[in-house]
Short mmCIF file of the C-alpha atoms (twelve columns), coordinates in Angstrom:
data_MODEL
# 
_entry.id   MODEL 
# 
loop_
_atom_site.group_PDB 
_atom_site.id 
_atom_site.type_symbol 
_atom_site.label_atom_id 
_atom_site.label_alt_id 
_atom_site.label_comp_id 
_atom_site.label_asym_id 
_atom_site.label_seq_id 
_atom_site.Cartn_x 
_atom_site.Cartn_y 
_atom_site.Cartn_z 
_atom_site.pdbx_PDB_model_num 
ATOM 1   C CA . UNK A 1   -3.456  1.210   28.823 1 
ATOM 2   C CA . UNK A 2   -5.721  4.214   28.384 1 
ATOM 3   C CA . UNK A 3   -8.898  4.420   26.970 1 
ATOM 4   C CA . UNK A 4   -7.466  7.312   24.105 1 
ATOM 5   C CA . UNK A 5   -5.417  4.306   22.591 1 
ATOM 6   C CA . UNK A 6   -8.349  2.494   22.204 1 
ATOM 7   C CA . UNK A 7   -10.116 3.089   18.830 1 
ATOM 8   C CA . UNK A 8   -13.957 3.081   18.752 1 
ATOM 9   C CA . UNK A 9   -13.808 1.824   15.210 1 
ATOM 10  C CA . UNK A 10  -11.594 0.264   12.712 1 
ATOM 11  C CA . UNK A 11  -12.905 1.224   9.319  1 
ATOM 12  C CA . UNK A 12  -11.811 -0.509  6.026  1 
ATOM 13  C CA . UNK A 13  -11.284 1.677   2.510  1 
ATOM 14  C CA . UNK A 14  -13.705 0.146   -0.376 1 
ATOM 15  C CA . UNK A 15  -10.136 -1.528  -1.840 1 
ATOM 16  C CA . UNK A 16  -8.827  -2.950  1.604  1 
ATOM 17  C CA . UNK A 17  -12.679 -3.999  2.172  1 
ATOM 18  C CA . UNK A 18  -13.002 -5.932  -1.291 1 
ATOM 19  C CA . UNK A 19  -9.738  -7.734  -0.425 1 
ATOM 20  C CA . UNK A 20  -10.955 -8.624  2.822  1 
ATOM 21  C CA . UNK A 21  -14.388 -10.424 2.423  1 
ATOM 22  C CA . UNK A 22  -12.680 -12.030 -0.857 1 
ATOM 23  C CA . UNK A 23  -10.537 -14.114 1.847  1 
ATOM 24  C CA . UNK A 24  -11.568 -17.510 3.061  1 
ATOM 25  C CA . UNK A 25  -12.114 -18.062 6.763  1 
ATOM 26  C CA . UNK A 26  -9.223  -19.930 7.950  1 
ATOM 27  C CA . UNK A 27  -6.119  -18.830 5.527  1 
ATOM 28  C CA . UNK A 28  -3.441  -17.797 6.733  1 
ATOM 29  C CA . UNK A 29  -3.639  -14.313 5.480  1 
ATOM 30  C CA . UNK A 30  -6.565  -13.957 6.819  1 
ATOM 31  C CA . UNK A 31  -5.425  -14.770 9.949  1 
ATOM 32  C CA . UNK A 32  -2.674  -12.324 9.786  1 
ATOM 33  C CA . UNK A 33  -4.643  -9.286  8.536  1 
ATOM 34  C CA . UNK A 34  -7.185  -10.220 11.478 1 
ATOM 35  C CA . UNK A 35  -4.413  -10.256 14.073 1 
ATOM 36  C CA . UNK A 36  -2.887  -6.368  12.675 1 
ATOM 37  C CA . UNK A 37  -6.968  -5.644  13.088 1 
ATOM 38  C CA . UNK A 38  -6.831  -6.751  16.669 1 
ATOM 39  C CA . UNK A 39  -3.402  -5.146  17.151 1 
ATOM 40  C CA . UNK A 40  -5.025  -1.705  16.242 1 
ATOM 41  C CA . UNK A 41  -7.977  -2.583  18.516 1 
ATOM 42  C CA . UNK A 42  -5.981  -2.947  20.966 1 
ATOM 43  C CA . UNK A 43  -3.550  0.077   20.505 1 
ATOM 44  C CA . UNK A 44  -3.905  2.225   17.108 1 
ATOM 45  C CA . UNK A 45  -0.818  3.562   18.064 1 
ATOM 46  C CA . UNK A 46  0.990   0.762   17.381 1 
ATOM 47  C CA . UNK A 47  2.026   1.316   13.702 1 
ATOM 48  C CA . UNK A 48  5.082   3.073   12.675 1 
ATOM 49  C CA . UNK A 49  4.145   6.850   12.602 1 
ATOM 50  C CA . UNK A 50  4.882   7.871   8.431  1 
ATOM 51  C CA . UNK A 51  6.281   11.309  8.921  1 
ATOM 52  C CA . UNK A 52  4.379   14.089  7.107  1 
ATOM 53  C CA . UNK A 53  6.727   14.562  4.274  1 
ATOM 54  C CA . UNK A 54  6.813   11.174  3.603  1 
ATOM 55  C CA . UNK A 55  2.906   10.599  2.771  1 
ATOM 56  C CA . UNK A 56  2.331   9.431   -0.500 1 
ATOM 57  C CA . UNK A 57  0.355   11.788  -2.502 1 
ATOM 58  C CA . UNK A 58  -1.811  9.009   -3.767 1 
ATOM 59  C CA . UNK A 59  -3.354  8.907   0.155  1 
ATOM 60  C CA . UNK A 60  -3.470  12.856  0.449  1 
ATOM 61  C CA . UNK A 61  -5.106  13.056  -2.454 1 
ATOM 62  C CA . UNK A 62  -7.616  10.003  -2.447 1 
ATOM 63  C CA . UNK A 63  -8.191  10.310  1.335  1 
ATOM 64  C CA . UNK A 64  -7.490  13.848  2.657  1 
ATOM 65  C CA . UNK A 65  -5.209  12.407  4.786  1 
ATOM 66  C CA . UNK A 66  -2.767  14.582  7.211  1 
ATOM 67  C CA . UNK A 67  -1.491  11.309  9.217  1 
ATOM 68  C CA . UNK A 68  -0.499  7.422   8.201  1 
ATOM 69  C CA . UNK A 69  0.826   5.363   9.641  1 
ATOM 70  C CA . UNK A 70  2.178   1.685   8.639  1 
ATOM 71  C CA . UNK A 71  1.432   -1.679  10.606 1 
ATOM 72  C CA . UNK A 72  3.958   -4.511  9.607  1 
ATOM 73  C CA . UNK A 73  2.103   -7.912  9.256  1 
ATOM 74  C CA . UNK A 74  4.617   -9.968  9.311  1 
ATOM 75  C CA . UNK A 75  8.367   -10.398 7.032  1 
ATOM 76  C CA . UNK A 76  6.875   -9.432  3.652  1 
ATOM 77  C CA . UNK A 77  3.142   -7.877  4.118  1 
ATOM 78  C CA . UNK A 78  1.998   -4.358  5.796  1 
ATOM 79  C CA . UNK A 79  -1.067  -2.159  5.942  1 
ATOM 80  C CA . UNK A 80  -1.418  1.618   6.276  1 
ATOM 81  C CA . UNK A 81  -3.898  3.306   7.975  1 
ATOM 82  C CA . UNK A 82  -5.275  7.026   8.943  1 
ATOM 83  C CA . UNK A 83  -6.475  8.262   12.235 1 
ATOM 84  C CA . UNK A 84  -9.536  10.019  12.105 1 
ATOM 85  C CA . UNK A 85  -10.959 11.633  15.301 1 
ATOM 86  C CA . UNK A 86  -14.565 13.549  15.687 1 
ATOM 87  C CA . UNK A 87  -16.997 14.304  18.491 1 
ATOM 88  C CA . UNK A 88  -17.637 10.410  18.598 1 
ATOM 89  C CA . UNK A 89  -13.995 10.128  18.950 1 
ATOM 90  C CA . UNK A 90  -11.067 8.414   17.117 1 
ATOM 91  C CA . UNK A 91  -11.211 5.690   14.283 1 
ATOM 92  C CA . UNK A 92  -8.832  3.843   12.220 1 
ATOM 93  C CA . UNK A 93  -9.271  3.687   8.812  1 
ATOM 94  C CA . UNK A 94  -7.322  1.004   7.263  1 
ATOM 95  C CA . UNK A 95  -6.474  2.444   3.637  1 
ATOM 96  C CA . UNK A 96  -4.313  -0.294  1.945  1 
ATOM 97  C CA . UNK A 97  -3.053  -3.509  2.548  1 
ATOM 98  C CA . UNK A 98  0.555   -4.697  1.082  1 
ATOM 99  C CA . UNK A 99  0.889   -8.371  0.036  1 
ATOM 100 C CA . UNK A 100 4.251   -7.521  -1.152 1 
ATOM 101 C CA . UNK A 101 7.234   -5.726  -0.656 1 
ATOM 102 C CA . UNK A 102 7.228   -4.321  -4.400 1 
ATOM 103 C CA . UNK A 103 3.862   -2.762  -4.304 1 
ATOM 104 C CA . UNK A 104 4.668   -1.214  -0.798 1 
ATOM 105 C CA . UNK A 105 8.108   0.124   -2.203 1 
ATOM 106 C CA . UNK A 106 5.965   1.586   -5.615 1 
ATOM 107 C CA . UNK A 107 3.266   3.365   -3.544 1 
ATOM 108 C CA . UNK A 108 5.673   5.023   -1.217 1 
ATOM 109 C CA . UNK A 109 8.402   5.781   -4.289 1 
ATOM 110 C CA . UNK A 110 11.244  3.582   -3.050 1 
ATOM 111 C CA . UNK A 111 13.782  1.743   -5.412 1 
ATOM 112 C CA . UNK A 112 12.689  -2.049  -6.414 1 
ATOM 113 C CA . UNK A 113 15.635  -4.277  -6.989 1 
# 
């Protein structure tokens, strides 16, 4: 693997931060959000590229955002995340975490059943 897949920082919003240091060492969603932080660590390529179109408002608008991209979990829970690149170089920034599949299908405008 290259060194340009290799963040030099994954940064958390406020929202996705509050939810994270409210988590007890040890659960088990902890443990999952902690492995999709390794994951982009690792790779922060490795989410599912959100084509352009498709970007919520909500994240242009809140974040500035021009890329997202979405990092399943596991069966029911994802996160999305930016790329943001200066003369340090690139970061994630981890912009919202999905416990569900309802609040995932709201934020991106998809039919709930």
């Amino acid at each position: 693997m290259t060194s340009r897949h290799i963040p030099i920082a994954i940064l958390l919003a406020k929202e996705v931060n509050e939810l994270y240091i409210s988590l007890r060492e040890g659960t088990e969603l902890k443990r999952i959000i902690d492995k999709g932080f390794d994951t982009l660590q690792n790779n922060m390529f490795a989410g599912d590229r959100i084509k352009k179109e498709r970007i919520p408002k909500y994240y242009i608008e809140k974040y500035g955002i021009n890329n997202l991209y979405r990092l399943r979990l596991d069966k029911i829970r994802r996160l999305c995340y930016t790329l943001i690149a200066n003369e340090e170089g690139s970061k994630v920034v981890i912009i919202e975490i999905f416990l569900d599949h309802k609040s995932y299908d709201r934020r991106f405008g998809y039919k709930t059943s």
